[in-house]
Structures are given as C-alpha cells and as structure tokens.
CHARMM-style PDB file with segment names, atoms N, HN, CA, C and O in Angstrom:
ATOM      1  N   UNK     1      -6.368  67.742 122.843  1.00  0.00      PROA
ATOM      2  CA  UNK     1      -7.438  66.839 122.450  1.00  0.00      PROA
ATOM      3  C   UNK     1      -8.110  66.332 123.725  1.00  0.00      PROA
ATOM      4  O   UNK     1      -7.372  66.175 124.698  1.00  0.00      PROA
ATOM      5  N   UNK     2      -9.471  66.042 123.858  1.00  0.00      PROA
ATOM      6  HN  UNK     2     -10.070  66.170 123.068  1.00  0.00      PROA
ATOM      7  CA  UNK     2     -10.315  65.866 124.523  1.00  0.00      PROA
ATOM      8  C   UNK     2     -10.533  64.297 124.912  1.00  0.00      PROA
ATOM      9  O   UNK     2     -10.453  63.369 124.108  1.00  0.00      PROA
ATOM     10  N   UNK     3     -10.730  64.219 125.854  1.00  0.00      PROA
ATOM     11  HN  UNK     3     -10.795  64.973 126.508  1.00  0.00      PROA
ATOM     12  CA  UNK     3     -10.610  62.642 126.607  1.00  0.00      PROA
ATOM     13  C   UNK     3     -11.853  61.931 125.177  1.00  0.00      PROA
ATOM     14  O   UNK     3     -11.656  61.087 124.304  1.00  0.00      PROA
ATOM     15  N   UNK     4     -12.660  62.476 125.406  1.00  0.00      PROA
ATOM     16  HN  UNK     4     -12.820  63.162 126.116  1.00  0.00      PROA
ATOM     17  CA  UNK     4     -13.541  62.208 124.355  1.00  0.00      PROA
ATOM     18  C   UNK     4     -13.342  61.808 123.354  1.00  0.00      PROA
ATOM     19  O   UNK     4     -13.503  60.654 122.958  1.00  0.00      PROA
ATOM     20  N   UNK     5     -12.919  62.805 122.737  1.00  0.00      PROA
ATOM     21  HN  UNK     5     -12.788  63.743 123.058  1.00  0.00      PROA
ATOM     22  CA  UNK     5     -11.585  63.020 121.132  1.00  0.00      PROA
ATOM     23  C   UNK     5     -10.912  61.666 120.962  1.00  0.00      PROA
ATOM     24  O   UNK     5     -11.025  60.705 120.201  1.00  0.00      PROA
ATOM     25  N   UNK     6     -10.249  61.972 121.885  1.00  0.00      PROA
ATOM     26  HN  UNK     6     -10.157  62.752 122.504  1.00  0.00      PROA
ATOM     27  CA  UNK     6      -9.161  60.526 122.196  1.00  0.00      PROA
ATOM     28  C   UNK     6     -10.249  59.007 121.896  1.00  0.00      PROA
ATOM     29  O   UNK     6      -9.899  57.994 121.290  1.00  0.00      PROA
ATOM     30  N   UNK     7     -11.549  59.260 122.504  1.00  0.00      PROA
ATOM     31  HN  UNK     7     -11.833  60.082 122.997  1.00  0.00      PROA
ATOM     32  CA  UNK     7     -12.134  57.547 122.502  1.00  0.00      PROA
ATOM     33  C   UNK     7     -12.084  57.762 121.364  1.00  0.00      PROA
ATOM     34  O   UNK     7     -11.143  57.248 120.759  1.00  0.00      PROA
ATOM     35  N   UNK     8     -13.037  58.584 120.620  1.00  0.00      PROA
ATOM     36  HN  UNK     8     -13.801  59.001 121.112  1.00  0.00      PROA
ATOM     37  CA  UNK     8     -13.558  58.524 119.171  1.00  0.00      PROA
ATOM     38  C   UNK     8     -12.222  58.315 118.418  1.00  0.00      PROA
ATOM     39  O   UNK     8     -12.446  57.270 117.808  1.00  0.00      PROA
ATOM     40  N   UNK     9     -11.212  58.622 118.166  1.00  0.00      PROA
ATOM     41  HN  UNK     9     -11.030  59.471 118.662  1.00  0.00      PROA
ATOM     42  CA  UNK     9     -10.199  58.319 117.558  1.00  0.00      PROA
ATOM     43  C   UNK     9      -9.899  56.654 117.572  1.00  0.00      PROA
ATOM     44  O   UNK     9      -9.881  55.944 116.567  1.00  0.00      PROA
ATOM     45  N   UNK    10      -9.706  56.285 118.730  1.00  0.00      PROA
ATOM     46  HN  UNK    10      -9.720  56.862 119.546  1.00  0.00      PROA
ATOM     47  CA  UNK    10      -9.463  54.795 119.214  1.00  0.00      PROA
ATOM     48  C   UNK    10     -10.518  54.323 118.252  1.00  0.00      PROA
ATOM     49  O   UNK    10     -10.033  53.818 117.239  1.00  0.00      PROA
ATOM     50  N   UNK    11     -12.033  54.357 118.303  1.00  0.00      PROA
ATOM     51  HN  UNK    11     -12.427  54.767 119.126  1.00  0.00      PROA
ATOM     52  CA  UNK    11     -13.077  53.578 117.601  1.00  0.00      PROA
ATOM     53  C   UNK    11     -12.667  53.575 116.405  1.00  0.00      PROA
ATOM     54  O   UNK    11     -12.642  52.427 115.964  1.00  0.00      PROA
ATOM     55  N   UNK    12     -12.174  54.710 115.332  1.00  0.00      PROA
ATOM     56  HN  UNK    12     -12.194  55.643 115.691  1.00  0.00      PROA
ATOM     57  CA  UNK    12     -12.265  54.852 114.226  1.00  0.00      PROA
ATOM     58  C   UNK    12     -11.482  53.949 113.761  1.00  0.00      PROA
ATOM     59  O   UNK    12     -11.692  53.350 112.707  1.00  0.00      PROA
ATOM     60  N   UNK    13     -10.167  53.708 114.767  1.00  0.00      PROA
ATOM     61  HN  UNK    13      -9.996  54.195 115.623  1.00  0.00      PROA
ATOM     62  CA  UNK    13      -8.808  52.793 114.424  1.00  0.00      PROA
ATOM     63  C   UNK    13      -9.226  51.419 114.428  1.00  0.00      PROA
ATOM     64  O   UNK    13      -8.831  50.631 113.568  1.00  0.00      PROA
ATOM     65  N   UNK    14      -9.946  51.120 115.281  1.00  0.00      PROA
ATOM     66  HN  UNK    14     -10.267  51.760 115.979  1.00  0.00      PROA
ATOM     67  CA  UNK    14     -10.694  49.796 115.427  1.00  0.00      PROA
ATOM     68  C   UNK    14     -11.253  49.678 114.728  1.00  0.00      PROA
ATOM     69  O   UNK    14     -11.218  48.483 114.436  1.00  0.00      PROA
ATOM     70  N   UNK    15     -11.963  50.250 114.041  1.00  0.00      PROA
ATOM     71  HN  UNK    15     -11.991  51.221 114.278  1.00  0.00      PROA
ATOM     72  CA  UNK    15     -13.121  50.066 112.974  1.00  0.00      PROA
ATOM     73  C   UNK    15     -12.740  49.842 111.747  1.00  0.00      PROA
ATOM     74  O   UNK    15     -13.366  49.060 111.031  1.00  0.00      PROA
ATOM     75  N   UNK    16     -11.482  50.602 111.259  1.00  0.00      PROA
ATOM     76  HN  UNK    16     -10.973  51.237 111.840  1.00  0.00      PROA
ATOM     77  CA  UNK    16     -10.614  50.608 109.681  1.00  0.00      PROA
ATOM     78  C   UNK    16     -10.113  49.452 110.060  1.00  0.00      PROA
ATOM     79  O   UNK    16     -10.813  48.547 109.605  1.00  0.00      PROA
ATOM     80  N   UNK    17      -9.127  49.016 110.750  1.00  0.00      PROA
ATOM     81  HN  UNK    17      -8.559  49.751 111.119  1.00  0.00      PROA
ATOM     82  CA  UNK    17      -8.640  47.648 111.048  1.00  0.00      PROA
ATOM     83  C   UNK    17      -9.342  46.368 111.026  1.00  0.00      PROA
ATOM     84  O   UNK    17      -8.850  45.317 110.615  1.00  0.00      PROA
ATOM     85  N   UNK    18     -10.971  46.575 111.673  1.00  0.00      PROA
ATOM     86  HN  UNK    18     -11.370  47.429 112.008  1.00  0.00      PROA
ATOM     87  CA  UNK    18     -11.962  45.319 111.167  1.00  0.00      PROA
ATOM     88  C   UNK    18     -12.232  45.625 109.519  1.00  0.00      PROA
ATOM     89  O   UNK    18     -11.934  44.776 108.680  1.00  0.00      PROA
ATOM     90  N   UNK    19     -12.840  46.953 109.143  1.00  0.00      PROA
ATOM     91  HN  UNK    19     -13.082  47.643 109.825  1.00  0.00      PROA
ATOM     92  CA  UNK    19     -13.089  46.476 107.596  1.00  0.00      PROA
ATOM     93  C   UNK    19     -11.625  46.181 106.412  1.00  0.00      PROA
ATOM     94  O   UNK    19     -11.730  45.851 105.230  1.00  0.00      PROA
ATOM     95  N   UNK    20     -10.269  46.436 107.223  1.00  0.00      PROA
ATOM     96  HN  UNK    20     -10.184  46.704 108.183  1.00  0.00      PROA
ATOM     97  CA  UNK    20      -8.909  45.734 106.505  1.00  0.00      PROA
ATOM     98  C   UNK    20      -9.356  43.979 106.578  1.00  0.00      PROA
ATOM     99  O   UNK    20      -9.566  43.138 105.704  1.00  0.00      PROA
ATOM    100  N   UNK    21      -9.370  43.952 107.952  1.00  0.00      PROA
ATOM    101  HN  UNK    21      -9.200  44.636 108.662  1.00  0.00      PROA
ATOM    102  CA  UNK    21      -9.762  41.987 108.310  1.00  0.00      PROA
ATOM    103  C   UNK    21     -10.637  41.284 106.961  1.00  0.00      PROA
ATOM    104  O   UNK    21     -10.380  40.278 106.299  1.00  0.00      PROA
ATOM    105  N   UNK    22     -11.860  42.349 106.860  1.00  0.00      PROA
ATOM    106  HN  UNK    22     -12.068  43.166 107.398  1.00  0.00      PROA
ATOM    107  CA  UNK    22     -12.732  42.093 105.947  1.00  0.00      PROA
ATOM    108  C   UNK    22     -12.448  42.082 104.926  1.00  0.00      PROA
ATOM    109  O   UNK    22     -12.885  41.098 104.330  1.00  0.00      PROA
ATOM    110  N   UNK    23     -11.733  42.909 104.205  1.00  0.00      PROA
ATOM    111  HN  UNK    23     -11.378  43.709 104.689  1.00  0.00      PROA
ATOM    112  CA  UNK    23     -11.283  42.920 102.839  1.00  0.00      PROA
ATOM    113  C   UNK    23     -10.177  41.963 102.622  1.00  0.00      PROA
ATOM    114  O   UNK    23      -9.911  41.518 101.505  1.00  0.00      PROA
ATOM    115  N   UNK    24      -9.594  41.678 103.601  1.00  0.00      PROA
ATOM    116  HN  UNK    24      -9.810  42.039 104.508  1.00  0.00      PROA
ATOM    117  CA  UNK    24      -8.702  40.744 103.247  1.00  0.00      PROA
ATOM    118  C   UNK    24      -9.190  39.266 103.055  1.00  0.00      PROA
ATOM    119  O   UNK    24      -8.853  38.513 102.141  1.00  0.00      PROA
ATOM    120  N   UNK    25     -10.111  38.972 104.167  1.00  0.00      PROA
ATOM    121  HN  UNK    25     -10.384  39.584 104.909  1.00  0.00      PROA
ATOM    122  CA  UNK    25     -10.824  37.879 104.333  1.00  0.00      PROA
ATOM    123  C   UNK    25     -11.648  37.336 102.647  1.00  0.00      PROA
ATOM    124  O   UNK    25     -11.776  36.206 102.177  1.00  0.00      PROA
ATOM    125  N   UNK    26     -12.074  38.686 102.102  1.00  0.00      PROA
ATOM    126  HN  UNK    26     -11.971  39.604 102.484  1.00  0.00      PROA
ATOM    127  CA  UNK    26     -12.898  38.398 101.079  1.00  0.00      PROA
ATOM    128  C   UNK    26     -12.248  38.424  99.674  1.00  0.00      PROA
ATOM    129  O   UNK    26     -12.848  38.040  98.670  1.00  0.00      PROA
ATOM    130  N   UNK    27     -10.605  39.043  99.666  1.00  0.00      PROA
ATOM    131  HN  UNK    27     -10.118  39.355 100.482  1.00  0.00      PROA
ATOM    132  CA  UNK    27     -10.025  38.806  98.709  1.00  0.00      PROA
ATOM    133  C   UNK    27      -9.592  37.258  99.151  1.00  0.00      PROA
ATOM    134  O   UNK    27      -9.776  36.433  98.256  1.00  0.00      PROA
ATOM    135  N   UNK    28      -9.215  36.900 100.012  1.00  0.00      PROA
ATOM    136  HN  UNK    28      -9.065  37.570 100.740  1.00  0.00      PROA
ATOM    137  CA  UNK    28      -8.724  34.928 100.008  1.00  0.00      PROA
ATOM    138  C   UNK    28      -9.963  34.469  99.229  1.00  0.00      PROA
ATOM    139  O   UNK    28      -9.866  33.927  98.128  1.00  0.00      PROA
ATOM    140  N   UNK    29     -11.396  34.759  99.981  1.00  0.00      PROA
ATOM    141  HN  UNK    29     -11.474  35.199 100.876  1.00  0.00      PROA
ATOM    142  CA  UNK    29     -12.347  33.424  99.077  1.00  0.00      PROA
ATOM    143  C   UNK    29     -12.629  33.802  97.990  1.00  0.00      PROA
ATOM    144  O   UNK    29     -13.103  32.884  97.320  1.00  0.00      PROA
ATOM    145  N   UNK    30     -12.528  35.313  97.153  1.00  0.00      PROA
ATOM    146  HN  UNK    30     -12.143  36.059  97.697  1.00  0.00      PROA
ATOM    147  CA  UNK    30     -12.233  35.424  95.430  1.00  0.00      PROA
ATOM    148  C   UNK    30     -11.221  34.131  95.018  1.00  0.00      PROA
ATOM    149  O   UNK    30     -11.485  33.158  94.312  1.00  0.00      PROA
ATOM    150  N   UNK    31     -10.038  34.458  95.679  1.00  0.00      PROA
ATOM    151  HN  UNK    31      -9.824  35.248  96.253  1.00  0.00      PROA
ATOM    152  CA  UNK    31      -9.113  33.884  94.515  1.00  0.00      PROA
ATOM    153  C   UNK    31      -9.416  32.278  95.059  1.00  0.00      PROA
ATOM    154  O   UNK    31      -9.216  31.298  94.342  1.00  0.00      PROA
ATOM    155  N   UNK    32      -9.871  32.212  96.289  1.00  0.00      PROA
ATOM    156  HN  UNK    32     -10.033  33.008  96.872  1.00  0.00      PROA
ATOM    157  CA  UNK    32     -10.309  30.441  96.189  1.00  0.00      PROA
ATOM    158  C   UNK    32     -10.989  30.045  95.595  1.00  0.00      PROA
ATOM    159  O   UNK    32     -10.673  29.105  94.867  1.00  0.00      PROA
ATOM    160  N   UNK    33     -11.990  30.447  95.599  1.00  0.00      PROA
ATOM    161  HN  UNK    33     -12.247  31.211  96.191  1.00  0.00      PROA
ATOM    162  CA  UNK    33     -13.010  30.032  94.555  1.00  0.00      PROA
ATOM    163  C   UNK    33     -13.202  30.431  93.002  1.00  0.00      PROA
ATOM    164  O   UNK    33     -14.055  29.815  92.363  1.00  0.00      PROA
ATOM    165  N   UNK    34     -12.727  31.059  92.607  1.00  0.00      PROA
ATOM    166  HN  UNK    34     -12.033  31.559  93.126  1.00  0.00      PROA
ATOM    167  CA  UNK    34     -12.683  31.876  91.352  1.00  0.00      PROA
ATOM    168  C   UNK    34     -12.731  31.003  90.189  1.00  0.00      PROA
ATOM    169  O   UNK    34     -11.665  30.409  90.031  1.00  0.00      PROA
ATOM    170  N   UNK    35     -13.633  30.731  89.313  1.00  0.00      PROA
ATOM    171  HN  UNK    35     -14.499  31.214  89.441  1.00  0.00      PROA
ATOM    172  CA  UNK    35     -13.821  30.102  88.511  1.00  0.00      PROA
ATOM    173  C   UNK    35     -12.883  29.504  87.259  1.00  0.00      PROA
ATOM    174  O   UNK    35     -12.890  28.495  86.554  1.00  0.00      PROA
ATOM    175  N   UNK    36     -12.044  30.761  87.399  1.00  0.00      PROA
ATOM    176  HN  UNK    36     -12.039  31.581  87.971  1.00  0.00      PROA
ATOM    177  CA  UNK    36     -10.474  30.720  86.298  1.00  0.00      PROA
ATOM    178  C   UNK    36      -9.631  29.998  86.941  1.00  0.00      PROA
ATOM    179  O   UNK    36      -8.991  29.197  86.260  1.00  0.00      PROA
ATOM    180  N   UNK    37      -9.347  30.052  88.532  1.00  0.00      PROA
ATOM    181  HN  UNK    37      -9.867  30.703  89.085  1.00  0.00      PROA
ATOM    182  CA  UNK    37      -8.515  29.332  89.289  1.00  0.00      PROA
ATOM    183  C   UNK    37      -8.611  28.105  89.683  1.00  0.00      PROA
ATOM    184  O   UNK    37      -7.673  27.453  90.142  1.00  0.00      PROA
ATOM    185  N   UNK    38      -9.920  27.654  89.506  1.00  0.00      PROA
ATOM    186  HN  UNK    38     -10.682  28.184  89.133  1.00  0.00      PROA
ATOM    187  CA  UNK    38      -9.970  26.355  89.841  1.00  0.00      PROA
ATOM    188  C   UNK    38     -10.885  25.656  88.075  1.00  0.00      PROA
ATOM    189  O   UNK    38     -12.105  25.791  87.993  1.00  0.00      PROA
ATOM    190  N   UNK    39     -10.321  25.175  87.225  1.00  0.00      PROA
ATOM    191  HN  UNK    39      -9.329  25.065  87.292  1.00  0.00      PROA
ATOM    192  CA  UNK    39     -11.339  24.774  85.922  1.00  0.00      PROA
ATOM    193  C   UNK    39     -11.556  23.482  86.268  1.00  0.00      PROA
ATOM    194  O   UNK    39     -12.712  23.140  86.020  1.00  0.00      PROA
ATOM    195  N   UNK    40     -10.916  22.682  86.721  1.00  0.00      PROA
ATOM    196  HN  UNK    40      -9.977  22.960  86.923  1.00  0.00      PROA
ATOM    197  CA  UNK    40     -11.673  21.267  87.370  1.00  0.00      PROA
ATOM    198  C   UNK    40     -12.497  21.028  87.956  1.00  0.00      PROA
ATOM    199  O   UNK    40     -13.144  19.993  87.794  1.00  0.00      PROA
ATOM    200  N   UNK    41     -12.722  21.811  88.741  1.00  0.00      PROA
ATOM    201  HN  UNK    41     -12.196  22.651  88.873  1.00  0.00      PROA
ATOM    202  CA  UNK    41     -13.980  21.920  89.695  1.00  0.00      PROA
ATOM    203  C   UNK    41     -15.167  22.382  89.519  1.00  0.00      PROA
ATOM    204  O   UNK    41     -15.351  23.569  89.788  1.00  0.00      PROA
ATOM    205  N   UNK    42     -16.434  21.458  88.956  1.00  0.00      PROA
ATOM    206  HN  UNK    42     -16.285  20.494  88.738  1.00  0.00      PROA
ATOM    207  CA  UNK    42     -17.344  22.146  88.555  1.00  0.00      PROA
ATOM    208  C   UNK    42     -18.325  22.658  89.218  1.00  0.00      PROA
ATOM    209  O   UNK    42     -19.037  23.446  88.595  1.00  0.00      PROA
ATOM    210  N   UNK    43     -18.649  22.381  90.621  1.00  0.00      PROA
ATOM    211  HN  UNK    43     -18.071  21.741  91.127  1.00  0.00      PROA
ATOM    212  CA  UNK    43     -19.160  23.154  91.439  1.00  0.00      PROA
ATOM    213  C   UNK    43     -18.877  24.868  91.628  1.00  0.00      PROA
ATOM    214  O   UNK    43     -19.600  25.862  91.683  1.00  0.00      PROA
ATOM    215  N   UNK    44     -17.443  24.608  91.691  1.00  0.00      PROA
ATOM    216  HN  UNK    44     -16.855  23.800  91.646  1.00  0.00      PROA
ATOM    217  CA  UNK    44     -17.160  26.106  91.257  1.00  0.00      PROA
ATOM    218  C   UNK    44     -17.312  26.735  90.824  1.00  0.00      PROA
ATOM    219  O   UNK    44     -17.661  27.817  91.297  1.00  0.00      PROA
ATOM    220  N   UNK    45     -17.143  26.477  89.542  1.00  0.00      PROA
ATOM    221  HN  UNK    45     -16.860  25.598  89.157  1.00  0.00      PROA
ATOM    222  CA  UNK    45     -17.341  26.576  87.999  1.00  0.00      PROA
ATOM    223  C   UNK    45     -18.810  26.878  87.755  1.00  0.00      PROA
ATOM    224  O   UNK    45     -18.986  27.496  86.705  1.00  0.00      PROA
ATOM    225  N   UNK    46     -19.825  26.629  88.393  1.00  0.00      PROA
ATOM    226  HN  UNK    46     -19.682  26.127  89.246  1.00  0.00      PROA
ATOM    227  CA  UNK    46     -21.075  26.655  87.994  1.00  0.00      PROA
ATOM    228  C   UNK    46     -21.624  27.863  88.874  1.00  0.00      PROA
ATOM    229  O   UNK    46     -22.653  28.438  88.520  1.00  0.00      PROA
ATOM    230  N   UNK    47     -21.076  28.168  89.786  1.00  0.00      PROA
ATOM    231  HN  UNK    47     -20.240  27.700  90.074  1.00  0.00      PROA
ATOM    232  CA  UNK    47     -21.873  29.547  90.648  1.00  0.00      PROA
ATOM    233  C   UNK    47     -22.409  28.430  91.451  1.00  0.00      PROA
ATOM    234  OT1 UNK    47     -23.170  28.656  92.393  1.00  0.00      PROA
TER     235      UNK     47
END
C-alpha cells in the first residue's frame, strides 16, 4: 500500500468516527426532547 493509500485510509477512519460522534450526539437530543418522554413539558410537547 501506497504512502498515499495509507493517508486516504487514515481520512476515511476519521471521517466514520466524526459521523459515529454525530449520530450519537443526535440520538441523546431525540430521546431528550421527545415528546413521549417528557408529557409535562409543554414546550416540548408543542414542536
């Protein structure tokens, strides 16, 4: 494999690992905010 090869590999790893960050990040504020999870809260509750 090619010195090259090698960066592009590194980026790709970096890159799946930020959009994991992301998906994880955006499943926490589903279930925080989630309208079923919180029924007291009507800000929530309202969009």
């Amino acid at each position: 494999m090619s010195c090259q090869e090698k960066q592009s590999w590194q980026h790709l790893a970096c890159f799946s690992s930020f959009v994991e960050e992301i998906k994880k990040a955006y499943r926490k504020l589903v279930w925080k905010y989630h309208p079923d999870l919180n029924p007291g809260n009507r800000a929530i509750s309202r969009g």
